[in-house]
CHARMM internal coordinates of N, CA and C (Angstrom, degrees):
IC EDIT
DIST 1 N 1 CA 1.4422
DIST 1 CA 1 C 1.5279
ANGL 1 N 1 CA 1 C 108.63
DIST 1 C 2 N 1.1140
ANGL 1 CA 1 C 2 N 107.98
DIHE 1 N 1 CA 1 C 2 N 141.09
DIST 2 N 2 CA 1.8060
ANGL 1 C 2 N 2 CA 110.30
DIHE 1 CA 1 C 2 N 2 CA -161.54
DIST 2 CA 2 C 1.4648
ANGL 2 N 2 CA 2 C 90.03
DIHE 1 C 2 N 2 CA 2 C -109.04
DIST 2 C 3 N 1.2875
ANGL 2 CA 2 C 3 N 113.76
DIHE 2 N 2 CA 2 C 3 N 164.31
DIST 3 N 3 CA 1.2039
ANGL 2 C 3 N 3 CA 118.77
DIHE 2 CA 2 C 3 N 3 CA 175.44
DIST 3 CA 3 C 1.5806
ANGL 3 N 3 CA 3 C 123.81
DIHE 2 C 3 N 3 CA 3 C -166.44
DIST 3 C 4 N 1.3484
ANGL 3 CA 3 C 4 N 109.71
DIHE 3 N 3 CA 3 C 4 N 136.79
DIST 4 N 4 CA 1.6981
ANGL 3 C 4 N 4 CA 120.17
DIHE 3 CA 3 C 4 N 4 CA -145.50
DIST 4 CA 4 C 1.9748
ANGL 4 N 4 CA 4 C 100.80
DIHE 3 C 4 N 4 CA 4 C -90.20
DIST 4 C 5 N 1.3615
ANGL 4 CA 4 C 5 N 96.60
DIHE 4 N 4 CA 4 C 5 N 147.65
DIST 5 N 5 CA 1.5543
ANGL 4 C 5 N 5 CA 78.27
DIHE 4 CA 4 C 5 N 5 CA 171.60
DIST 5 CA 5 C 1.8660
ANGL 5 N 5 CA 5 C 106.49
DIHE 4 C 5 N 5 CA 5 C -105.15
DIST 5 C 6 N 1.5974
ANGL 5 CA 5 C 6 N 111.29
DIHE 5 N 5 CA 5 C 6 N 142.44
DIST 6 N 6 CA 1.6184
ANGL 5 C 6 N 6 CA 99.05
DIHE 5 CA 5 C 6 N 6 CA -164.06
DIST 6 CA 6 C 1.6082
ANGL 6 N 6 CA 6 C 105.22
DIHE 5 C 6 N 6 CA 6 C -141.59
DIST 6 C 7 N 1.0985
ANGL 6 CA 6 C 7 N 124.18
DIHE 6 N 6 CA 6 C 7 N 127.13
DIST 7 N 7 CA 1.8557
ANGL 6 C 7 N 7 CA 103.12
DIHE 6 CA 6 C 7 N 7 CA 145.35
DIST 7 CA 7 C 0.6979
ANGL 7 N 7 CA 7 C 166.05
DIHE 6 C 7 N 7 CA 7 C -61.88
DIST 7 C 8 N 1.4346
ANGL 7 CA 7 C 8 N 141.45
DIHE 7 N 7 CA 7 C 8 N 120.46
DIST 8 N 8 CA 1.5742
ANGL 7 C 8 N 8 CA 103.44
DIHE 7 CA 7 C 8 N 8 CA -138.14
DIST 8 CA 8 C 2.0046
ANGL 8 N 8 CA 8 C 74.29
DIHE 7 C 8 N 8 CA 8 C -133.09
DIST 8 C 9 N 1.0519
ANGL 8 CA 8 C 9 N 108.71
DIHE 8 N 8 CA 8 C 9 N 133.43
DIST 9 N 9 CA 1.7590
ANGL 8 C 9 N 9 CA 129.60
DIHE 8 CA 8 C 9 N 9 CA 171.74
DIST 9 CA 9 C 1.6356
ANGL 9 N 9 CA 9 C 99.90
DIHE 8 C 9 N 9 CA 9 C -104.86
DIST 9 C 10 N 1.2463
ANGL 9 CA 9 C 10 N 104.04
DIHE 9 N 9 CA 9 C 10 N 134.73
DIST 10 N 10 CA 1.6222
ANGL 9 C 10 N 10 CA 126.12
DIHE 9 CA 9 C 10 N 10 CA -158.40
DIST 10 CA 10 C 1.9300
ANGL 10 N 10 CA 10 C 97.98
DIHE 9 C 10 N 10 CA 10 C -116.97
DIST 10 C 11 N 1.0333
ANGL 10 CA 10 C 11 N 109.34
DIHE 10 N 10 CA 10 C 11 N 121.76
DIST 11 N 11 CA 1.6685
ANGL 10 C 11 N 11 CA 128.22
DIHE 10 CA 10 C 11 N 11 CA 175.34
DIST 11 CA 11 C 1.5431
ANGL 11 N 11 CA 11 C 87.27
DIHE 10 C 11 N 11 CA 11 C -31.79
DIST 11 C 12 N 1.7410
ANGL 11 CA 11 C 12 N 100.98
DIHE 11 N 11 CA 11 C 12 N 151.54
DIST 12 N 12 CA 1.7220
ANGL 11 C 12 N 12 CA 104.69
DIHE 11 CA 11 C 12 N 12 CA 163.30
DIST 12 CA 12 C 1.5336
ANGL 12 N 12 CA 12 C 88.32
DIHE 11 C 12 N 12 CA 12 C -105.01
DIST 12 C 13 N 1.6607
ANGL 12 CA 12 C 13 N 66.98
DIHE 12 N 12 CA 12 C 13 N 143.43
DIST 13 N 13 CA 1.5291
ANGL 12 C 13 N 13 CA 111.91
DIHE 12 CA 12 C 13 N 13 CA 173.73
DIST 13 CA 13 C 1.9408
ANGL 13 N 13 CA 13 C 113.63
DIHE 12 C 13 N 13 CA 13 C 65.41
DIST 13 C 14 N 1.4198
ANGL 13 CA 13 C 14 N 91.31
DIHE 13 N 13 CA 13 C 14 N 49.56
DIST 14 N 14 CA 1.5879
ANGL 13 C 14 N 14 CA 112.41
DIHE 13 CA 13 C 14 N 14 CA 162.79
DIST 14 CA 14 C 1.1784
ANGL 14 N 14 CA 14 C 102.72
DIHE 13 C 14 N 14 CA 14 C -100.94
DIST 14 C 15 N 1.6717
ANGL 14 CA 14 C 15 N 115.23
DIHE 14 N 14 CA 14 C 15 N 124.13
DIST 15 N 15 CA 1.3711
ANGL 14 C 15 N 15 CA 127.82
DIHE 14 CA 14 C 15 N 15 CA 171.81
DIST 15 CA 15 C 1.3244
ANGL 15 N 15 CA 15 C 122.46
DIHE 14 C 15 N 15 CA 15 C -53.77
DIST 15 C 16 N 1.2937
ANGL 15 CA 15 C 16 N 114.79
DIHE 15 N 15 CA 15 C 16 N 138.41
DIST 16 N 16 CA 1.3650
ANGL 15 C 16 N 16 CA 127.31
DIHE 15 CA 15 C 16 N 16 CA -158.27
DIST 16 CA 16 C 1.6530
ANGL 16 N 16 CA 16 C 104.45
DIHE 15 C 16 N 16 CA 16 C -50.40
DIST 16 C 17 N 1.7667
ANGL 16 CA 16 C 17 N 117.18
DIHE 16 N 16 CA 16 C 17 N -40.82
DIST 17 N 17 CA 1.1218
ANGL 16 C 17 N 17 CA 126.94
DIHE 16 CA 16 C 17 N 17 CA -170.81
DIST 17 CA 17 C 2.0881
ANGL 17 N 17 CA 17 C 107.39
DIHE 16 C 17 N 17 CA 17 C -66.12
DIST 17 C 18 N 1.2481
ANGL 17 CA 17 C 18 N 108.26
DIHE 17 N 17 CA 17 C 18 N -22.84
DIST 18 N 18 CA 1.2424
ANGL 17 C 18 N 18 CA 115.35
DIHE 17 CA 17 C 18 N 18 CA -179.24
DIST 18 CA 18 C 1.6519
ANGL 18 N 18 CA 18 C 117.24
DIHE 17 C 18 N 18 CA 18 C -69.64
DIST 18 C 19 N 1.4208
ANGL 18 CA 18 C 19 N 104.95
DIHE 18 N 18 CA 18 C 19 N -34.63
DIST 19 N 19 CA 1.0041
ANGL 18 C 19 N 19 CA 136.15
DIHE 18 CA 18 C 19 N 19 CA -163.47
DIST 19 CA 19 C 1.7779
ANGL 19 N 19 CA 19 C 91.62
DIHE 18 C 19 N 19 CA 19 C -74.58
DIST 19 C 20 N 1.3344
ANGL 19 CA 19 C 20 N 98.45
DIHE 19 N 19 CA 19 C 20 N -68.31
DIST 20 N 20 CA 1.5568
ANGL 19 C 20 N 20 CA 102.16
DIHE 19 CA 19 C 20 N 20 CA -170.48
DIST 20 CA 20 C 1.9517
ANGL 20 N 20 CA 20 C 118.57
DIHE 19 C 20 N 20 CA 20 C -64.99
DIST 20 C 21 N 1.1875
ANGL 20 CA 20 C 21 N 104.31
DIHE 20 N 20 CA 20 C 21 N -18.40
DIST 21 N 21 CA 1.5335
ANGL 20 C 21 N 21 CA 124.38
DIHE 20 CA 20 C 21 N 21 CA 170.90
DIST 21 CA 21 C 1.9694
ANGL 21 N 21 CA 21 C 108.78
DIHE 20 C 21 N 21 CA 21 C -69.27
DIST 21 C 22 N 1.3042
ANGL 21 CA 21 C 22 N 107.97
DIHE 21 N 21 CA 21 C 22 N -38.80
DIST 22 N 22 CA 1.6394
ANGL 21 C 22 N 22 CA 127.70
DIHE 21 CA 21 C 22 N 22 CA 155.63
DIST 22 CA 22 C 1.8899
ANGL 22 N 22 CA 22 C 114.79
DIHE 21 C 22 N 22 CA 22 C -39.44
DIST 22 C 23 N 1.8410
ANGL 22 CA 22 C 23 N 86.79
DIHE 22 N 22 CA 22 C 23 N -71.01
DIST 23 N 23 CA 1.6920
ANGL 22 C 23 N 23 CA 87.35
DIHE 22 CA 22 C 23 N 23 CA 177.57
DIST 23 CA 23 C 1.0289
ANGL 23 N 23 CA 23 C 113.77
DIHE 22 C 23 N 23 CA 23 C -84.91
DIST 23 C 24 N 1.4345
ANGL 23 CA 23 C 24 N 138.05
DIHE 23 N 23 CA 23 C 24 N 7.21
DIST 24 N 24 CA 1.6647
ANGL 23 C 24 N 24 CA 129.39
DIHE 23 CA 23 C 24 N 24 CA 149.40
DIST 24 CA 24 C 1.3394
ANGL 24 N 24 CA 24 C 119.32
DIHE 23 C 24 N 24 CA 24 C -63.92
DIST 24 C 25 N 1.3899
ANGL 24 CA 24 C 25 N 113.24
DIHE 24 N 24 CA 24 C 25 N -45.11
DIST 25 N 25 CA 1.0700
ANGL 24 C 25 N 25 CA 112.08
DIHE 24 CA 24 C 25 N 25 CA 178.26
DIST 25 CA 25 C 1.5099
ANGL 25 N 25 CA 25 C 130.81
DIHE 24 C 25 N 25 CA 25 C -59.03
DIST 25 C 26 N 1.6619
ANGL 25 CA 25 C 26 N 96.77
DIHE 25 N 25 CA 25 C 26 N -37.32
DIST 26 N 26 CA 1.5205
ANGL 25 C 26 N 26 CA 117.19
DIHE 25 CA 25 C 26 N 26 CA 168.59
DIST 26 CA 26 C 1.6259
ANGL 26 N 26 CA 26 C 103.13
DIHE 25 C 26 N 26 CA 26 C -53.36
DIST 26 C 27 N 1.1137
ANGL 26 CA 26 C 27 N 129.51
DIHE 26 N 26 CA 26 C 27 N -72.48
DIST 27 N 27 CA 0.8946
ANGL 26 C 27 N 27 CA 122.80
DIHE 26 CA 26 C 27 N 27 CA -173.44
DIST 27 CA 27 C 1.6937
ANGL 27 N 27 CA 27 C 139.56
DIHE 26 C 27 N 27 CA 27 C -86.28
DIST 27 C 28 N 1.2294
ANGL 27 CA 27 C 28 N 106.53
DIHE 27 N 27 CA 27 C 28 N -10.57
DIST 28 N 28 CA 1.4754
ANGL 27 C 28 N 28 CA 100.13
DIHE 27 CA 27 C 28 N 28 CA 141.17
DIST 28 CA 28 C 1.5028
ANGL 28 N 28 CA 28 C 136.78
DIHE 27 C 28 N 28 CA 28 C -66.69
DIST 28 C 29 N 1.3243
ANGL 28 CA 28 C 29 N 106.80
DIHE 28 N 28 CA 28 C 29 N 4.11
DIST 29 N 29 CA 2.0107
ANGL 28 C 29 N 29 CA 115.98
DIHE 28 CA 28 C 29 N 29 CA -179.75
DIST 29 CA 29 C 1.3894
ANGL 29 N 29 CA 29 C 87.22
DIHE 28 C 29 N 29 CA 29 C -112.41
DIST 29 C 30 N 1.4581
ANGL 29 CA 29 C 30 N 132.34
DIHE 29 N 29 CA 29 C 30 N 16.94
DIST 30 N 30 CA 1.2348
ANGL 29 C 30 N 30 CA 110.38
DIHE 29 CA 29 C 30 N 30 CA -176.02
DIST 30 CA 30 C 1.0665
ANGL 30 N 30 CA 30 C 136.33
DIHE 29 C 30 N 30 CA 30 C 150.26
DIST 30 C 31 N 1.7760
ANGL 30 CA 30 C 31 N 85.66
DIHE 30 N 30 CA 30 C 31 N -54.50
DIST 31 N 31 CA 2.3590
ANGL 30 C 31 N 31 CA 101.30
DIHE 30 CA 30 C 31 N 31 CA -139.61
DIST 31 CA 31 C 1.2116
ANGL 31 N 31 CA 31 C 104.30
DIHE 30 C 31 N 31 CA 31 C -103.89
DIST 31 C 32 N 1.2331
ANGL 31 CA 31 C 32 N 135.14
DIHE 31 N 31 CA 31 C 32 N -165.51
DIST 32 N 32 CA 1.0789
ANGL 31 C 32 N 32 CA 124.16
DIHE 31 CA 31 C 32 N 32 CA -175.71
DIST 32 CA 32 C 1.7857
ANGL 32 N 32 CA 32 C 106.96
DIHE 31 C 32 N 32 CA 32 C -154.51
DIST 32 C 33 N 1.4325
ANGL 32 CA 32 C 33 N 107.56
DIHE 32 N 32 CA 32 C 33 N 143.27
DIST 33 N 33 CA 1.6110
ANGL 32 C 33 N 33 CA 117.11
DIHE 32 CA 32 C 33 N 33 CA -179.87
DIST 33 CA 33 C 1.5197
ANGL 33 N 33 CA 33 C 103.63
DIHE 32 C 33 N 33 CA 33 C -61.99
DIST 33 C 34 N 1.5821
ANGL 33 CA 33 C 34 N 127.55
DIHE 33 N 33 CA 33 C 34 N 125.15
DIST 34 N 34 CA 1.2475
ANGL 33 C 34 N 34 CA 113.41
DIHE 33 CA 33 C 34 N 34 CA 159.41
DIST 34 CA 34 C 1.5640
ANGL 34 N 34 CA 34 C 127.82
DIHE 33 C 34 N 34 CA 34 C -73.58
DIST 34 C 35 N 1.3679
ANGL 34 CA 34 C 35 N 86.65
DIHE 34 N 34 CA 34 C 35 N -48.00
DIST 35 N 35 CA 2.0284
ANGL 34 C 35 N 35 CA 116.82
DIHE 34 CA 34 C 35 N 35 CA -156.86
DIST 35 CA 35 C 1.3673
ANGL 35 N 35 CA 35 C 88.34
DIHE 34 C 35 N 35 CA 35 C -145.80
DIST 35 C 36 N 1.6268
ANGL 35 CA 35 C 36 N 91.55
DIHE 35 N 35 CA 35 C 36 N 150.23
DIST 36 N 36 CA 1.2130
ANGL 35 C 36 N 36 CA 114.42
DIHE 35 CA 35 C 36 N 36 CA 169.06
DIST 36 CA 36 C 1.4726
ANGL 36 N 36 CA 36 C 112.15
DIHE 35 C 36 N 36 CA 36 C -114.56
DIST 36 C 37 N 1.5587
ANGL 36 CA 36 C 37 N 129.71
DIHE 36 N 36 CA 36 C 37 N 150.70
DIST 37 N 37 CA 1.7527
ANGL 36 C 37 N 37 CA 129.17
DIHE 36 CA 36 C 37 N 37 CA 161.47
DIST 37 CA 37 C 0.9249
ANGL 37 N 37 CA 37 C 83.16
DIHE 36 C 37 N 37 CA 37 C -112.90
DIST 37 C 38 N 1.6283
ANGL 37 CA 37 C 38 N 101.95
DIHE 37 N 37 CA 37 C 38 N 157.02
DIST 38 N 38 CA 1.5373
ANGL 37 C 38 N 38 CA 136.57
DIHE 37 CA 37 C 38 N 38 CA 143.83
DIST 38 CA 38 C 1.2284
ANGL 38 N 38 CA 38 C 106.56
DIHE 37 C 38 N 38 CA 38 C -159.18
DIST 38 C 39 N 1.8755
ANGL 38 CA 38 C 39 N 141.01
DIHE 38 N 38 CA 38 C 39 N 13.93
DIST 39 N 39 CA 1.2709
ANGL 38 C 39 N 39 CA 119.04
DIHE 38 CA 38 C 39 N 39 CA 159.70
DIST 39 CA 39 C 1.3798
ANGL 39 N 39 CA 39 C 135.49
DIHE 38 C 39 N 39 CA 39 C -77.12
DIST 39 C 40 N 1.4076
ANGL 39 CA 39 C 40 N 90.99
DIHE 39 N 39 CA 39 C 40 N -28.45
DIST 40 N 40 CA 1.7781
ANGL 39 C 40 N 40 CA 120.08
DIHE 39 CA 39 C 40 N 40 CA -164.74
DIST 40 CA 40 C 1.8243
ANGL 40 N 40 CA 40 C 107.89
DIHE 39 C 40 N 40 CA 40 C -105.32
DIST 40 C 41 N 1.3532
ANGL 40 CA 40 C 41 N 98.17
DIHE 40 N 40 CA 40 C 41 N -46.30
DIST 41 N 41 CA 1.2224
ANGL 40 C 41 N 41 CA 124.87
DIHE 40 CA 40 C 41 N 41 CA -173.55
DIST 41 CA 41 C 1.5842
ANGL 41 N 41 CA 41 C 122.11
DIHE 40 C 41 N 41 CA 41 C -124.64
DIST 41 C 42 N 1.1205
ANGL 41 CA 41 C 42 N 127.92
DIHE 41 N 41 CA 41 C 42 N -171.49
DIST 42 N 42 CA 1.6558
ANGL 41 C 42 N 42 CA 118.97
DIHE 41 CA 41 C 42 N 42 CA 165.18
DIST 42 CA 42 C 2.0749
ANGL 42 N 42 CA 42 C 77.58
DIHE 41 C 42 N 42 CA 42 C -139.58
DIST 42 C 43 N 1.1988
ANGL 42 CA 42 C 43 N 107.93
DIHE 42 N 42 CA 42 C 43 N 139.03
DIST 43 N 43 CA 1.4346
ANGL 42 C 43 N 43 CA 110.71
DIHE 42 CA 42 C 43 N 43 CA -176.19
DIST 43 CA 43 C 1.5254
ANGL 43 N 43 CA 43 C 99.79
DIHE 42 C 43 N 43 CA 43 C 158.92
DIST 43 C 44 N 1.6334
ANGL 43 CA 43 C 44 N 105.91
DIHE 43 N 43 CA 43 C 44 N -170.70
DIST 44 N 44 CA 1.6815
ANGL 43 C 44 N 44 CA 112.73
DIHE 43 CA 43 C 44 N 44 CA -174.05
DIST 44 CA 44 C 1.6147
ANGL 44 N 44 CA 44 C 98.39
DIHE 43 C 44 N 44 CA 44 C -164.67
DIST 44 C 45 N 1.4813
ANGL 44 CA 44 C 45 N 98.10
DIHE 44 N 44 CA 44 C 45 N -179.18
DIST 45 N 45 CA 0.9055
ANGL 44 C 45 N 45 CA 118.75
DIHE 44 CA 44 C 45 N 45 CA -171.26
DIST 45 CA 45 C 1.9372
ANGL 45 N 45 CA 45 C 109.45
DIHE 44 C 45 N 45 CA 45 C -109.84
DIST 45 C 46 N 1.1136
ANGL 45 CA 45 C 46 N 129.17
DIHE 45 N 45 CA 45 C 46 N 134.46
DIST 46 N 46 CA 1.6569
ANGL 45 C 46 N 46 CA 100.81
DIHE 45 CA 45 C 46 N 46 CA -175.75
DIST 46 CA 46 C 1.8555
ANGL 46 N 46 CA 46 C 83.37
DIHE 45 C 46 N 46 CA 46 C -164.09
DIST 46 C 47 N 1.2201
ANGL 46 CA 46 C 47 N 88.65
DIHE 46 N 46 CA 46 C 47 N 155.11
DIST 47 N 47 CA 1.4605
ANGL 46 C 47 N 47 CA 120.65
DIHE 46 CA 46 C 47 N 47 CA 164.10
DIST 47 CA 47 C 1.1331
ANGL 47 N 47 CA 47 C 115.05
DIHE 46 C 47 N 47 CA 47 C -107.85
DIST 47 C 48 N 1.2782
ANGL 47 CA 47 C 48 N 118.51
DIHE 47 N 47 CA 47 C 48 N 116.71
DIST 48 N 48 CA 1.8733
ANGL 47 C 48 N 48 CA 130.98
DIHE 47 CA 47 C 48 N 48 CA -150.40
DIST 48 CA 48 C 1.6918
ANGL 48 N 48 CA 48 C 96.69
DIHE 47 C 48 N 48 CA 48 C -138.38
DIST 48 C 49 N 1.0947
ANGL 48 CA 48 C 49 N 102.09
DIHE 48 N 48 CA 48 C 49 N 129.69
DIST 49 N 49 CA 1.9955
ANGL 48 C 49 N 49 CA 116.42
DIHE 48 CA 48 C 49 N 49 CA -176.67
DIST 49 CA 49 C 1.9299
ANGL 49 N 49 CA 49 C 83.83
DIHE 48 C 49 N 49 CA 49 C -86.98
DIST 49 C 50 N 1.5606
ANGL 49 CA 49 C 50 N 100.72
DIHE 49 N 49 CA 49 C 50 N 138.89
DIST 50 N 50 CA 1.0417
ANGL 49 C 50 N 50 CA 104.01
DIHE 49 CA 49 C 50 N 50 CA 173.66
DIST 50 CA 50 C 1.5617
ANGL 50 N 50 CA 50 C 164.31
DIHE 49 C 50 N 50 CA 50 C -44.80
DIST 50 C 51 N 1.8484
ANGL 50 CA 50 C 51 N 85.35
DIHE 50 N 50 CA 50 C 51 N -24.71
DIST 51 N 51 CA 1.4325
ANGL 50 C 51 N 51 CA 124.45
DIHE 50 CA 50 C 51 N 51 CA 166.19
DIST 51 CA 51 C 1.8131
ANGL 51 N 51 CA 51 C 104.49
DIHE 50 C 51 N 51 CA 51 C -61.52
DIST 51 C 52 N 1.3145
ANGL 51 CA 51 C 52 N 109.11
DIHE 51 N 51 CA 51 C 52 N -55.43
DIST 52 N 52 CA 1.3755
ANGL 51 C 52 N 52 CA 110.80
DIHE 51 CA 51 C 52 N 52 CA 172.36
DIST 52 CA 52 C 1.3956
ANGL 52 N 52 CA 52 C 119.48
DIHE 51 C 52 N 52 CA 52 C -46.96
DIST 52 C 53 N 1.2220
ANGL 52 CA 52 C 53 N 104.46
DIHE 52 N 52 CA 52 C 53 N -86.52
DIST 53 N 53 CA 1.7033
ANGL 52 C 53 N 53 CA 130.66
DIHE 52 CA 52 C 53 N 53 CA 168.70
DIST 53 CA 53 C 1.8212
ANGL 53 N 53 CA 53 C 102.58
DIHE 52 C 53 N 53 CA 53 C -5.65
DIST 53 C 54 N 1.3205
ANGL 53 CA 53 C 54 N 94.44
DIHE 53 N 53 CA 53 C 54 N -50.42
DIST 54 N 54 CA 2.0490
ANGL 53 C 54 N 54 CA 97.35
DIHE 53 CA 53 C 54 N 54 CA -169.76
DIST 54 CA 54 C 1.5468
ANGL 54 N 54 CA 54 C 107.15
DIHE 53 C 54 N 54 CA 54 C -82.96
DIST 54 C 55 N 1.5229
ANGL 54 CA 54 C 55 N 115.44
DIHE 54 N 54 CA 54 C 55 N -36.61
DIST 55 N 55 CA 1.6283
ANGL 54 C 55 N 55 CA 136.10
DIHE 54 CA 54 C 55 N 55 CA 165.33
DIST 55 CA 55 C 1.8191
ANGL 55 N 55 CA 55 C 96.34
DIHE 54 C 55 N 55 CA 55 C -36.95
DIST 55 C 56 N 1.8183
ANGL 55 CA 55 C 56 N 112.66
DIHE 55 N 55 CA 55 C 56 N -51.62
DIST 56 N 56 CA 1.5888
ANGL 55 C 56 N 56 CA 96.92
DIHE 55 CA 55 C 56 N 56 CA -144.06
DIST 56 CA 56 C 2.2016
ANGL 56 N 56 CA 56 C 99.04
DIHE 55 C 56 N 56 CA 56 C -99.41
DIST 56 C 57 N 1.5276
ANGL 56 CA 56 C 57 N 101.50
DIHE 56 N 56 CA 56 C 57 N -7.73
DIST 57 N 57 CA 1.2401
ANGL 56 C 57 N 57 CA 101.35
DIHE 56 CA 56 C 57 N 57 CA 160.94
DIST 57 CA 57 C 1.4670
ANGL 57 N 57 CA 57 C 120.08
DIHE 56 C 57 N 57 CA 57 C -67.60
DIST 57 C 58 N 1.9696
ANGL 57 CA 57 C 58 N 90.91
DIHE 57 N 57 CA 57 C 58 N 130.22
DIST 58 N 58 CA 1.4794
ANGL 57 C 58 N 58 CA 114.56
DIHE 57 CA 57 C 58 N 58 CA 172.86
DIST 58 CA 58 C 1.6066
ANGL 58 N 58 CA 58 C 97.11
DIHE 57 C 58 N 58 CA 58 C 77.48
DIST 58 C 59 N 1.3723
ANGL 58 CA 58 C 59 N 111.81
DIHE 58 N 58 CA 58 C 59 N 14.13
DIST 59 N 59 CA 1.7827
ANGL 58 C 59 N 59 CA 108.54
DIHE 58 CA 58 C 59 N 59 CA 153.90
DIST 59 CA 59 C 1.1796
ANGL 59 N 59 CA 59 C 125.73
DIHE 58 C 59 N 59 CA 59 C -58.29
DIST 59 C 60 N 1.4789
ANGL 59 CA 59 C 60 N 146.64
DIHE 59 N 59 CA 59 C 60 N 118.66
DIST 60 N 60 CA 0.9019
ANGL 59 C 60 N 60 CA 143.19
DIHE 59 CA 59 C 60 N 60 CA -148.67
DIST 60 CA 60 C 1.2921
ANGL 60 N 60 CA 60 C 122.15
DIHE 59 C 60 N 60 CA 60 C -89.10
DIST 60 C 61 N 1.4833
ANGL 60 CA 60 C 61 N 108.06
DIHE 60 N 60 CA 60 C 61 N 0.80
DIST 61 N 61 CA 2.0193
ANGL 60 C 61 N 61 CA 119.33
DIHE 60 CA 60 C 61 N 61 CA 157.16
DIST 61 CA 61 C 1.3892
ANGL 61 N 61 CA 61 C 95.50
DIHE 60 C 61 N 61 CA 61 C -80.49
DIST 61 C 62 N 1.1478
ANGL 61 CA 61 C 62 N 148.98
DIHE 61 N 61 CA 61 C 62 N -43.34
DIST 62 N 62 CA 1.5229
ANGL 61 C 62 N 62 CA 154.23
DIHE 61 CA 61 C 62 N 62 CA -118.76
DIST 62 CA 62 C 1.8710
ANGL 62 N 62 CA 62 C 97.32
DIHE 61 C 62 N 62 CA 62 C -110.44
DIST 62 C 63 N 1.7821
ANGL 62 CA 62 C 63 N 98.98
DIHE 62 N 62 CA 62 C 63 N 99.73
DIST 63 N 63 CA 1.4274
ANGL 62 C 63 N 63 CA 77.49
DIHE 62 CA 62 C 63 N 63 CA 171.46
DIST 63 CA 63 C 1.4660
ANGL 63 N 63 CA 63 C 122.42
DIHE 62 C 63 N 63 CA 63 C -100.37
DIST 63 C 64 N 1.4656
ANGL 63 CA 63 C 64 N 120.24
DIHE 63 N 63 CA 63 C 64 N 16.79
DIST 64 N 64 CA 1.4088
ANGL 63 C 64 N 64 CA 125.92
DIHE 63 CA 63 C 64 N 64 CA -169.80
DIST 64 CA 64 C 1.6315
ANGL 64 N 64 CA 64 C 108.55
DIHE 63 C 64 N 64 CA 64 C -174.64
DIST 64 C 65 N 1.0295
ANGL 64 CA 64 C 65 N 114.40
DIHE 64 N 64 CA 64 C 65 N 123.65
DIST 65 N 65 CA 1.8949
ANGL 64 C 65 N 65 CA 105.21
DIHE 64 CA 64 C 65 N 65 CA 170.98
DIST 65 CA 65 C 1.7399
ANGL 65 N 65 CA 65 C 101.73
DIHE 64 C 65 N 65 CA 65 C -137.19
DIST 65 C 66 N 1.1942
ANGL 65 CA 65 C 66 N 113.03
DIHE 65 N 65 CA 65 C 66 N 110.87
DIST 66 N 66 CA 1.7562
ANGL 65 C 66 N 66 CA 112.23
DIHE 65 CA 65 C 66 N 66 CA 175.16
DIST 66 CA 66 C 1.4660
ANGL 66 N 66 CA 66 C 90.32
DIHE 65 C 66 N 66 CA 66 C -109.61
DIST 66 C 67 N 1.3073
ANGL 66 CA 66 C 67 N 109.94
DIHE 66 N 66 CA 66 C 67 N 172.86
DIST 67 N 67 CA 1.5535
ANGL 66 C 67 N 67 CA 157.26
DIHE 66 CA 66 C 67 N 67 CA -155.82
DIST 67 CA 67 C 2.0234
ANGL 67 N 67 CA 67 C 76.92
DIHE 66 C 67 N 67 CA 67 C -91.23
DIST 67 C 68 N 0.9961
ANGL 67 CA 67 C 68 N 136.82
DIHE 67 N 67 CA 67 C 68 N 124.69
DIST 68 N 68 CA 1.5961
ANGL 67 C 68 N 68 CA 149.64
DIHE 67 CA 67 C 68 N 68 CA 138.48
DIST 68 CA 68 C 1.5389
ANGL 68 N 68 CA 68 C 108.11
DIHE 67 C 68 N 68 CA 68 C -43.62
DIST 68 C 69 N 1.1751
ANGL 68 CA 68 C 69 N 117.48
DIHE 68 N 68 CA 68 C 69 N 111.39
DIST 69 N 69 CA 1.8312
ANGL 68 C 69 N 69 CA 111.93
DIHE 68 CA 68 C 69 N 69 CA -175.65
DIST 69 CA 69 C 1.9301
ANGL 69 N 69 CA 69 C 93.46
DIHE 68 C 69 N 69 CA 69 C -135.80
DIST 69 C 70 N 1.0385
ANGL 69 CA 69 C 70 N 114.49
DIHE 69 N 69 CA 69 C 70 N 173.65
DIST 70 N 70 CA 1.0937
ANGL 69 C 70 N 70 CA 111.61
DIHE 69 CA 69 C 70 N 70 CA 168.59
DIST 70 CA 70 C 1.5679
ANGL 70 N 70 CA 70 C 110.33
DIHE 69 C 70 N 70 CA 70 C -113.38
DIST 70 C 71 N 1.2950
ANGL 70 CA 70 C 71 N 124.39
DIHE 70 N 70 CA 70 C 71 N 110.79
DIST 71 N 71 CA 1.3354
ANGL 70 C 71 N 71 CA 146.27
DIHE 70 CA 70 C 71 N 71 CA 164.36
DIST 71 CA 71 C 1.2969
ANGL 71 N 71 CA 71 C 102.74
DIHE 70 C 71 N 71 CA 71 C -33.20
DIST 71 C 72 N 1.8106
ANGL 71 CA 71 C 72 N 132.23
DIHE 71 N 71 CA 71 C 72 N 149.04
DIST 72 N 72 CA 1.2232
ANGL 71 C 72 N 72 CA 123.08
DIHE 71 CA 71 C 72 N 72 CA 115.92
DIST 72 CA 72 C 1.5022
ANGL 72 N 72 CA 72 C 104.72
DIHE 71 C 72 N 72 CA 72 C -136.28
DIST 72 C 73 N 1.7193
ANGL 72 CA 72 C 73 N 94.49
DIHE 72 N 72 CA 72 C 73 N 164.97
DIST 73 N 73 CA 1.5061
ANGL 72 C 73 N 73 CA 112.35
DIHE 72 CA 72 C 73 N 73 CA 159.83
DIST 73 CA 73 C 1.6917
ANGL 73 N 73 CA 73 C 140.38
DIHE 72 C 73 N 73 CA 73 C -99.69
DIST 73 C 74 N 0.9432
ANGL 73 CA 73 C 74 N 119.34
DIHE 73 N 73 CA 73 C 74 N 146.22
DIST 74 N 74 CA 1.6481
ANGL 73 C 74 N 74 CA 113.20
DIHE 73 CA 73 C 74 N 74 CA -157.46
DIST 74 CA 74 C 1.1571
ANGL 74 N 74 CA 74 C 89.84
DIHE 73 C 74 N 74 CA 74 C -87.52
END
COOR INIT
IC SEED 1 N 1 CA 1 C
IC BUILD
């Protein structure tokens, strides 16, 4: 089972318990939490097997999950 590394940014003002029901799920298919936000964002970092990843799109805590890439600037 392959598995993507992604961010996933969490709705404001999703209860903490919602939140943690999120990384169960993550990690019972598998994947695993890297990093956590809460300065900028409330969200994480996770490596999610694909089956998951498509499971947690359009979750209704979940306001954004992209693919983790490494940025640069010119």
């Amino acid at each position: 089972m392959t598995a993507q590394s992604f961010i996933v940014r969490i709705k404001k003002d999703t209860p903490a318990e919602e939140v943690t029901k999120i990384k169960d799920q993550i990690t019972s298919s598998g994947g695993s939490i890297d990093h956590e936000y809460n300065t900028l964002f409330t969200g994480f970092s996770a490596r999610i097997p694909e089956e998951a990843a498509n499971s947690l799109k359009g979750h209704q805590h979940i306001d954004d999950m992209e693919v983790d890439q490494e940025m640069k600037t010119q």
